[in-house]
C-alpha positions as CSV (number, residue, x, y, z in Angstrom):
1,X,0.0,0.0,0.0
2,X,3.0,2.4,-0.3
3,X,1.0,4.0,-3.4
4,X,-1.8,4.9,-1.1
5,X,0.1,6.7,1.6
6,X,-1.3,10.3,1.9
7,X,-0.8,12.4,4.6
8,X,-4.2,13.5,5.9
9,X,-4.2,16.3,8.1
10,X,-7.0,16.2,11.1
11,X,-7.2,19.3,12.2
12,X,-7.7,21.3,8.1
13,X,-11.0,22.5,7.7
14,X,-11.4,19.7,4.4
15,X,-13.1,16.9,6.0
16,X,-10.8,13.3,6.1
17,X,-13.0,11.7,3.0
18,X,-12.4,14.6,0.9
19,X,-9.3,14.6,1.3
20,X,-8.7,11.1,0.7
21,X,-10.6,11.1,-1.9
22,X,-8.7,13.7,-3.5
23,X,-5.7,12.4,-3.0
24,X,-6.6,9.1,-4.6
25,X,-7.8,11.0,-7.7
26,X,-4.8,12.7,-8.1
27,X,-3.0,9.6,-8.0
28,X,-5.6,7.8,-10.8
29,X,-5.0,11.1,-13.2
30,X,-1.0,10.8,-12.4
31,X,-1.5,7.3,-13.3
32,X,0.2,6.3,-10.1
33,X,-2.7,4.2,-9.7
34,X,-2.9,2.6,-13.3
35,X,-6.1,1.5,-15.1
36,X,-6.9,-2.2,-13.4
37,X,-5.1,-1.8,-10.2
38,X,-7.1,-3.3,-7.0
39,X,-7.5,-0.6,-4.7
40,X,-7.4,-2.1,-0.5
41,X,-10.2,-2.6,1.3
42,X,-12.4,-0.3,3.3
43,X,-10.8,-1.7,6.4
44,X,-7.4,-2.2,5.7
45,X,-6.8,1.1,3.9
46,X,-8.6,2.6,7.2
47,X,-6.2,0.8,9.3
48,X,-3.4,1.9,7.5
49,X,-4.4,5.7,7.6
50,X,-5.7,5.5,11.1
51,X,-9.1,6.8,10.0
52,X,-12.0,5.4,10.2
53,X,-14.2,2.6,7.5
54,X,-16.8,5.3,6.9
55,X,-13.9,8.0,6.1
56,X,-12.5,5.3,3.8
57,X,-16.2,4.5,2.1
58,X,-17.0,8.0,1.7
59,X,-13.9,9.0,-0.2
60,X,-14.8,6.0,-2.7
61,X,-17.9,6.3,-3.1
62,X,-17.3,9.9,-4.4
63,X,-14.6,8.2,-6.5
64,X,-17.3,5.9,-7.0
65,X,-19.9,8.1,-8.6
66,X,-17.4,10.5,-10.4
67,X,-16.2,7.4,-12.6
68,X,-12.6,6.5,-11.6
69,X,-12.7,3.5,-10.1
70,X,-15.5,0.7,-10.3
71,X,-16.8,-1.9,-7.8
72,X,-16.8,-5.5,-8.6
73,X,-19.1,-7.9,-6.6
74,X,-17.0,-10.2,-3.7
75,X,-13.8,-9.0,-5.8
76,X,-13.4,-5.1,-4.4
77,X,-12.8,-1.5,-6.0
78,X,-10.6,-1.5,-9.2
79,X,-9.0,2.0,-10.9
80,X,-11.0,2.4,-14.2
81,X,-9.4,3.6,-17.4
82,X,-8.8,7.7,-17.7
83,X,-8.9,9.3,-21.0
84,X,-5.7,11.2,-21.3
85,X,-6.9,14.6,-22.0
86,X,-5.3,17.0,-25.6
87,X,-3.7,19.7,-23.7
88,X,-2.8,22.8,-26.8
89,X,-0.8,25.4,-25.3
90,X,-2.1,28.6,-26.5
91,X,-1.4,32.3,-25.8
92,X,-4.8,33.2,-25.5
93,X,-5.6,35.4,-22.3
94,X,-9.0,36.9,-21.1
95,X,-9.2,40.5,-21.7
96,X,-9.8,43.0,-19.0
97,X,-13.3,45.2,-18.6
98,X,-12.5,48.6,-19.2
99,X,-12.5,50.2,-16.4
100,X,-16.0,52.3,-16.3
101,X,-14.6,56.0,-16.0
102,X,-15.9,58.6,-13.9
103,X,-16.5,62.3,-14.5
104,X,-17.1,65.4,-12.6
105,X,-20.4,66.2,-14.6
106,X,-22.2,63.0,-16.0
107,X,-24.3,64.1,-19.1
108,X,-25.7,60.9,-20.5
109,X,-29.4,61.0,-21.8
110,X,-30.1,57.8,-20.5
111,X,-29.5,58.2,-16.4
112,X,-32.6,58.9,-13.9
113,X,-32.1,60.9,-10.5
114,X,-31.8,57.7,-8.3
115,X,-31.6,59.6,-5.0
116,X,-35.6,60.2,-5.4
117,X,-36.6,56.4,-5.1
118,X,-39.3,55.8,-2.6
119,X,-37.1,52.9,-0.9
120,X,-39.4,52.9,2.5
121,X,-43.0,52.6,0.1
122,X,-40.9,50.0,-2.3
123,X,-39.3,48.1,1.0
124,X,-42.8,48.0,2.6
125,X,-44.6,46.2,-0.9
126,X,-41.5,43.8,-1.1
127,X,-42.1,42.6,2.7
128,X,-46.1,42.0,2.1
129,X,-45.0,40.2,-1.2
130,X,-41.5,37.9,0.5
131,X,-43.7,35.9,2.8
132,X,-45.2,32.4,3.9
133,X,-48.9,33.1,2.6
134,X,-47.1,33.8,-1.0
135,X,-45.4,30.0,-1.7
136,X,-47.1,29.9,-4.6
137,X,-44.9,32.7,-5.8
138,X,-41.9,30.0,-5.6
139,X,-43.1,28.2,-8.6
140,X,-42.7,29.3,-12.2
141,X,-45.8,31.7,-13.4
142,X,-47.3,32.3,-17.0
143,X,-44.7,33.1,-19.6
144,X,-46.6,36.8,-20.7
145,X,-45.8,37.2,-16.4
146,X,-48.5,37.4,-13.7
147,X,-51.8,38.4,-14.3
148,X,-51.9,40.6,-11.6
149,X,-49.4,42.5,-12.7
150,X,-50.5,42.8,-16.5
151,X,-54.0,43.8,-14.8
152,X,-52.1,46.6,-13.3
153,X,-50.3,48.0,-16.5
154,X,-53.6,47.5,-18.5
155,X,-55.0,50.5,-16.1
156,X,-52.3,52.3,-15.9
157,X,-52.1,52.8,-20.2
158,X,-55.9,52.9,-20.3
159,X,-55.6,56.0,-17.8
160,X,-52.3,57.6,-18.9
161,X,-51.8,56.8,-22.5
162,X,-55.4,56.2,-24.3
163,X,-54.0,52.3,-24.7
164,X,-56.5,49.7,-25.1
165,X,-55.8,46.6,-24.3
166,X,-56.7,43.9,-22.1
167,X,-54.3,42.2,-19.7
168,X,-54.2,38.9,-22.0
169,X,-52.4,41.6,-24.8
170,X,-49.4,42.1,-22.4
171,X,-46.5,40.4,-22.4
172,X,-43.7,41.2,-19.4
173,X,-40.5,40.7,-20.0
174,X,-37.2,41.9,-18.4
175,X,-36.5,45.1,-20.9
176,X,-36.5,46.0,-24.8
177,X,-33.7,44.2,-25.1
178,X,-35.5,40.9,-24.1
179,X,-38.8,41.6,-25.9
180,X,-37.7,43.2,-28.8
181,X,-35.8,40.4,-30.4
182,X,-38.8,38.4,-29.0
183,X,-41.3,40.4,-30.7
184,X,-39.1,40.4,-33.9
185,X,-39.2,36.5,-34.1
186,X,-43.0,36.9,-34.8
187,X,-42.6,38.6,-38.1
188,X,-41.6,36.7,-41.4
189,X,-38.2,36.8,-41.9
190,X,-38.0,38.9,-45.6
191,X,-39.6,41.9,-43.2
192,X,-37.6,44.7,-44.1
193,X,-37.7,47.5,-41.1
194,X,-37.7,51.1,-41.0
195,X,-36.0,53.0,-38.4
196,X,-35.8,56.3,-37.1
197,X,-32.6,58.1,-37.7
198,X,-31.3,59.6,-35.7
199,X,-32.4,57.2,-33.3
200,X,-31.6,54.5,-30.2
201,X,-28.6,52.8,-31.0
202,X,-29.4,49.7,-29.1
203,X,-32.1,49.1,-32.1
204,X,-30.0,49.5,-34.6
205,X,-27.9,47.1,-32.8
206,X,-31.1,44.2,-31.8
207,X,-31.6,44.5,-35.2
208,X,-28.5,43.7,-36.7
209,X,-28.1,41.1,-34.0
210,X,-31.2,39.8,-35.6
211,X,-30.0,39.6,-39.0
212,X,-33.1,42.0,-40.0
213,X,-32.7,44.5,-42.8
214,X,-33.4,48.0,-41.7
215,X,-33.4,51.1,-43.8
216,X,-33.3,54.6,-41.7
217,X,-35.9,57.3,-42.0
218,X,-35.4,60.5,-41.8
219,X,-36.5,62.8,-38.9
220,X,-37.6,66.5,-38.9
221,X,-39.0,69.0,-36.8
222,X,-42.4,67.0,-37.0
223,X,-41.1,63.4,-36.4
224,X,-40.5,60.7,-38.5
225,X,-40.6,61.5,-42.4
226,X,-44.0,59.4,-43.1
227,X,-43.9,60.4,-46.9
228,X,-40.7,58.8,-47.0
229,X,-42.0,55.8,-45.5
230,X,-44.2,55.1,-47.9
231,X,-42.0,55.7,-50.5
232,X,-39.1,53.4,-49.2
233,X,-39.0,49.7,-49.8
234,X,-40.4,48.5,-45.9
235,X,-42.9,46.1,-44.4
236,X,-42.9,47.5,-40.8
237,X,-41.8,50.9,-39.2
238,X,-40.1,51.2,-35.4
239,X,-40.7,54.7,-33.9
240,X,-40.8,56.5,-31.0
241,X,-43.4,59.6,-31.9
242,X,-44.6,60.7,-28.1
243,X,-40.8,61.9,-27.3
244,X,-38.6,61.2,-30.4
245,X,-35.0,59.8,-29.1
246,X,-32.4,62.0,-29.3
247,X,-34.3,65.0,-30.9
248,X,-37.2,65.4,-28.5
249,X,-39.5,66.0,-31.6
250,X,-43.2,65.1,-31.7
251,X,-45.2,63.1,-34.0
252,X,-47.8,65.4,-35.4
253,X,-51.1,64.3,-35.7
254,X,-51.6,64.5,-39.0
255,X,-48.0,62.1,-39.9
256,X,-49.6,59.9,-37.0
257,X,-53.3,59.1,-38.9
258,X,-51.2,58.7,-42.6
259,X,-48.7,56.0,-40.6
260,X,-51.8,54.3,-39.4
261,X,-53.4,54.6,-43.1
262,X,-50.1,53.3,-44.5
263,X,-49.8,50.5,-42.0
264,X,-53.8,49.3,-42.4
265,X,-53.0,49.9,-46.8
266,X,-50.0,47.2,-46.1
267,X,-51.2,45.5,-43.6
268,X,-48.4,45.7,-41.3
269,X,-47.2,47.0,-37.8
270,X,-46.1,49.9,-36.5
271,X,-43.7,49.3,-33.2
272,X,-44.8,52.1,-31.0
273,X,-42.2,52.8,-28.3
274,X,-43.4,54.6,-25.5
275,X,-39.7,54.7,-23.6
276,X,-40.0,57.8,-21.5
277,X,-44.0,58.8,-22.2
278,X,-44.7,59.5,-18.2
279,X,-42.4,63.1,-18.3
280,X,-44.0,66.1,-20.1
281,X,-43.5,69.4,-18.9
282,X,-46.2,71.3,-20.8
283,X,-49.7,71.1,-22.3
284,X,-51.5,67.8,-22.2
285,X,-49.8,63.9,-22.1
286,X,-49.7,63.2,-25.9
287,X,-51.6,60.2,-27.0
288,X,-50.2,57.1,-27.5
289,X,-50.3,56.4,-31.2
290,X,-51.7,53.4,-30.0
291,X,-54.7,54.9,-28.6
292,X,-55.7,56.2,-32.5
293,X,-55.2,52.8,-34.2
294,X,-58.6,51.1,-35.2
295,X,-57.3,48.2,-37.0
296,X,-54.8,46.1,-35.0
297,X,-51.6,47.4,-36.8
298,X,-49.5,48.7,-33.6
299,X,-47.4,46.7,-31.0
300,X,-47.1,49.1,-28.0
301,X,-43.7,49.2,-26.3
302,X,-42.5,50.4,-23.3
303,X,-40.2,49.8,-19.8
304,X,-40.1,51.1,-15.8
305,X,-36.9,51.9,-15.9
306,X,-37.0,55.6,-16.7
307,X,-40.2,55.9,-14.3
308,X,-38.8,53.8,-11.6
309,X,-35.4,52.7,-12.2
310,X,-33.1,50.7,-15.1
311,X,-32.3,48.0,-12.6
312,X,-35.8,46.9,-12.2
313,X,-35.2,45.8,-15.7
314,X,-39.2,45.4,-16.3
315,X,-40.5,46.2,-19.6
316,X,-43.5,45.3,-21.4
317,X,-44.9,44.9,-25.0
318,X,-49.1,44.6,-25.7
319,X,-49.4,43.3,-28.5
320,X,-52.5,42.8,-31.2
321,X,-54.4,39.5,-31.2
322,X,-53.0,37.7,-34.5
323,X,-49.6,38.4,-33.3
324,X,-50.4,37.6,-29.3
325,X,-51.6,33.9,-31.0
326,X,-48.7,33.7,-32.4
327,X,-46.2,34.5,-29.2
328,X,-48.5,31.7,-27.6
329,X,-47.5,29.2,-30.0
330,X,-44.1,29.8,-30.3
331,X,-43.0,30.4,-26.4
332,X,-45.3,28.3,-24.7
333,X,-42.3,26.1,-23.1
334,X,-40.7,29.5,-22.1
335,X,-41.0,31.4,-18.9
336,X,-41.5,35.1,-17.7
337,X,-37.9,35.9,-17.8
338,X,-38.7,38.9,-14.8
339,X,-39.0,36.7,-11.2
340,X,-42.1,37.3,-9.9
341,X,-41.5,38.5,-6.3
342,X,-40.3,41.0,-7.8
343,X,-43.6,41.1,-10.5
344,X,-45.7,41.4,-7.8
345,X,-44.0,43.8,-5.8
346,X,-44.7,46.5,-9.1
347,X,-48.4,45.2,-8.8
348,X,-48.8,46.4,-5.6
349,X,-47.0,49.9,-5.9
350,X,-49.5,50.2,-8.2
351,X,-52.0,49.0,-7.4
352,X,-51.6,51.7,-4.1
353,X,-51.3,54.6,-5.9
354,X,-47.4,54.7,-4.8
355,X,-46.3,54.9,-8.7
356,X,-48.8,57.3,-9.4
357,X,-47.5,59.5,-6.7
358,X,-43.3,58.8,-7.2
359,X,-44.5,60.0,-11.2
360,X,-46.1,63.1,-9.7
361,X,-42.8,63.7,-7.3
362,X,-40.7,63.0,-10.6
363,X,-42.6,65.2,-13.1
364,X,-41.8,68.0,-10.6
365,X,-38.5,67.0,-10.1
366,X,-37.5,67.2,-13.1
367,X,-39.4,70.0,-14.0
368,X,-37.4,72.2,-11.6
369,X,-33.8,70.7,-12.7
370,X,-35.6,71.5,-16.3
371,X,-36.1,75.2,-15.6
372,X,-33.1,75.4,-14.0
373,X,-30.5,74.4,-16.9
374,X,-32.9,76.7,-18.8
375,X,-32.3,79.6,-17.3
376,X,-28.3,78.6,-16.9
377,X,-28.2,78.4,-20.9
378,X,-30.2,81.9,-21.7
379,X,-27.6,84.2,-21.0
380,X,-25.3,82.3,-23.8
381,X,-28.3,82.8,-26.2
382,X,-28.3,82.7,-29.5
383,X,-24.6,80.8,-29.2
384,X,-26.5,78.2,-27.4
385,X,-30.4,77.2,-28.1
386,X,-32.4,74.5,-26.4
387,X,-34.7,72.1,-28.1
388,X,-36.7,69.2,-26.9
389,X,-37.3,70.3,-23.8
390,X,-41.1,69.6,-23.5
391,X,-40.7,66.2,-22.4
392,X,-37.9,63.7,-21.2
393,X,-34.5,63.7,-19.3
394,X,-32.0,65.2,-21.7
395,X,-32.8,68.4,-23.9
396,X,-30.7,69.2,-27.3
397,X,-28.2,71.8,-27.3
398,X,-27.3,73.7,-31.0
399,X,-24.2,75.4,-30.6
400,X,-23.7,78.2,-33.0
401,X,-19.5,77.5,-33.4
402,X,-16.6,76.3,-35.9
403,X,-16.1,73.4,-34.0
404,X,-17.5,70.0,-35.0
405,X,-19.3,68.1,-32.6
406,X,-16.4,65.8,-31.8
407,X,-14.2,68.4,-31.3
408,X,-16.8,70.1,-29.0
409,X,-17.4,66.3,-27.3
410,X,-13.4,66.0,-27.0
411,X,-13.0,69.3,-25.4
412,X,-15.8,68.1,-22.7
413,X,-14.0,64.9,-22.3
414,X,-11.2,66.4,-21.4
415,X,-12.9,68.7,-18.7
416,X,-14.5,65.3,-17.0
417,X,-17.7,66.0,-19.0
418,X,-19.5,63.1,-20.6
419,X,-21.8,64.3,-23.3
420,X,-23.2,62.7,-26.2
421,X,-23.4,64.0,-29.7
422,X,-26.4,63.8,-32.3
423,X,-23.9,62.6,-34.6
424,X,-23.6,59.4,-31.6
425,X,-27.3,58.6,-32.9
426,X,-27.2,59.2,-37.0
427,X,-27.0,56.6,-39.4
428,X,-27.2,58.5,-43.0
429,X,-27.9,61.8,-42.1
430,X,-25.9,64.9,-40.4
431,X,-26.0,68.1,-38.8
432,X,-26.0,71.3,-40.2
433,X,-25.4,73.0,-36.8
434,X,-23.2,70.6,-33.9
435,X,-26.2,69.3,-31.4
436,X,-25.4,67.6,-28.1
437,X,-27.4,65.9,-25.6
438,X,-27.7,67.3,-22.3
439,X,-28.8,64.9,-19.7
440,X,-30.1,66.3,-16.5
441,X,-31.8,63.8,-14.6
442,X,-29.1,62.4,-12.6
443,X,-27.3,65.6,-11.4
444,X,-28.9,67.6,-8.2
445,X,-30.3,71.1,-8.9
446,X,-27.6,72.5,-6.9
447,X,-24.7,71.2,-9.1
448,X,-26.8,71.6,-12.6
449,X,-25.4,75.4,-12.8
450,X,-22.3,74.5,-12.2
451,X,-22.6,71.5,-14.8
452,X,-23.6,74.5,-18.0
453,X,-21.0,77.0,-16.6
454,X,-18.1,74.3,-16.8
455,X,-19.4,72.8,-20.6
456,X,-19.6,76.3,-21.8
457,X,-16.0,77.3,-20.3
458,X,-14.7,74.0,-21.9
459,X,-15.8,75.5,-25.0
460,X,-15.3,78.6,-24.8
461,X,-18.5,80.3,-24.6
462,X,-18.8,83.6,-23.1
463,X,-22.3,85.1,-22.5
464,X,-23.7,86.4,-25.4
465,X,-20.5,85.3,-28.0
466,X,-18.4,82.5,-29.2
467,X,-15.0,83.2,-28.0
């Protein structure tokens, strides 16, 4: 048994098995222990180690059930055969993350102001929801998500955005990202795609990932270009016409009815989405496009993560009946991919009136930091002009200068100012006049001053003249 003597160490935190057992392993992949050989008996190996049988039949039996020895009836435990595994030294190495860098002003479009979460109002639904009388919660729910919460959202667009639908329309799902490509998978495969430029990168990007052709339309001061939709070579049209991302621009009512003509003539869809609907700032909430269509051609889009927050990672698509039959059919062995403590956690804010109210606090909220950046950018009027700012987190500024956006961009860059260009969002078309993106959702009212003053230093703006 000189093969077989280990030195196992009683006091290690690694049981005496394990380590038996891993030192016998180690000795059948050395091929120490070569295929065939007769391993001792659970006694005699036991009185060898000064361990106990049990220690002994634990460490094979793991041995055992992992494949590298076998047990032969009244003849003992034999060392099975090992195939000897193709080692190919390569120089292939696992590249680092880059490191997410931080700046003194944090312009993105896309942030929210995270230090206005109701935490105590969400903590309180989360407790009701985590407990014993909600077991039933532990198994796997419908694949569209609950039904309580699709009840919820059904009231919520009725009331808010004109939306009709019933809660079997809606389908849950953890983001655009997620439904999107779902959704897309319900279309033929020749559909050919219009697509707003500028417009949302990550589309462009599901898209492609897709393998879907897409053609870009053109947007103006009135939304999408719907005369050139119906003169391009496309079967279905994404848009977002309540709050056009980047420009802030506005569907007008009159492109909205000949989008829904065109979409009825071809019988097609329209993908409405609705990404930030919940923050205007003046007049009356516009209509969803949804709300005006009387034939079944538009799939309704939207998320919580600019009315709540982007790690809820909740989103939701309602979509018409022939195309609702046809997600049934083709995901019924899926599952909801959003877990549903956290499903019904949203119902209940909800159902409370608690998102109703955090909405009101955040229309407000922003409002001010709105008014506030306005009134910071007047004095460097007409240099600087604001557009978009009747709705959303982010306005557009056009910056009267020499400079090209990516000059103005690299200047901000290098004053720890992350801002996006329009140019970031174009496809085909460009600007006349350099437009950036100002985000101001994420920075407090007290720094937003501070936040123009530095971007317009950066580029040397004075009041009232380029310098």
């Amino acid at each position: 048994m000189d093969m077989l003597t280990f030195s196992l160490e009683a006091d290690s935190s690694v049981p005496l098995y394990e380590q038996l057992y891993l030192h016998i392993r180690q000795a059948i992949v050395d091929d120490t222990l070569t295929t065939g050989t007769k391993l001792p008996s659970k006694r005699k190996l036991g009185e060898f180690l000064d361990v106990s049988q049990t220690t002994v039949e634990l460490a094979y039996a793991q041995l055992l059930a992992e494949g590298y020895i076998e047990s032969l009836p009244r003849k003992g435990f034999y060392v099975l055969p090992q195939e000897e595994l193709y080692v190919r030294r390569g120089s292939s190495v696992i590249e680092p993350l880059p490191v997410k860098k931080t700046y003194e002003f944090d312009l993105y479009p896309s942030q929210i102001d995270t230090t206005a979460f109701p935490f105590e109002r969400w903590r309180r639904h989360l407790k009701q929801v985590v407990s014993e009388e909600h077991h039933d919660l532990l198994s796997l729910g419908s694949v569209q998500g609950d039904f309580v919460l699709r009840q919820e959202i059904a009231t919520y667009l009725y009331h808010s955005r004109g939306v009709h639908c019933s809660p079997e329309q809606i389908v849950v799902g953890s983001g655009t990202d997620q439904l999107l490509p779902q959704l897309l998978e319900l279309l033929p495969d020749t559909t050919t795609f219009g697509i707003e430029d500028p417009g949302y990168p990550l589309t462009r990007q599901l898209f492609a990932h897709q393998r879907r052709t897409f053609i870009p339309i053109p947007i103006d001061e009135s939304g999408v270009r719907v005369d050139l939709v119906e003169q391009a070579a496309i079967d279905a049209l994404y848009v977002t016409p309540a709050h056009q991302f980047p420009t802030g621009t506005i569907l007008s009512v009159s492109r909205r009815q000949r989008l829904l003509n065109w979409a009825s003539e071809r019988q097609t869809y329209v993908i409405e989405d609705d990404y930030d609907s919940e923050f205007r700032y003046s007049g009356k909430p516009i209509p969803s496009l949804q709300s005006m269509d009387q034939n079944e051609r538009v799939i309704y889009l939207s998320t919580f993560s600019k009315s709540l927050m982007p790690s809820l990672r909740i989103g939701y698509m309602v979509l018409p009946p022939p195309l609702l039959n046809r997600y049934r059919e083709r995901y019924r062995h899926f599952t909801c991919s959003v877990p549903r403590f956290e499903q019904h956690t949203l119902a209940e804010f909800m159902a409370t009136g608690d998102f109703e109210k955090h909405l009101n606090r955040m229309r407000k909220t922003y409002r001010r930091k709105l008014e506030i950046i306005i009134a910071a950018f007047k004095p460097y009027e007409p240099i600087v002009s604001i557009t978009g700012a009747s709705a959303g987190l982010h306005v557009v500024l056009s910056v009267q200068t020499t400079k090209s956006s990516e000059e103005l961009k690299r200047l901000a860059e290098a004053a720890s100012i992350r801002i996006n260009a329009m140019t970031d969002y174009r496809i085909n078309s460009s600007d006349t006049v350099p437009q950036l993106l100002f985000g101001f959702a994420a920075l407090s009212e007290e720094v937003l001053p501070a936040a123009v003053s530095a971007l317009m230093s950066c580029w040397n703006i004075e009041k009232g003249r380029d310098g």
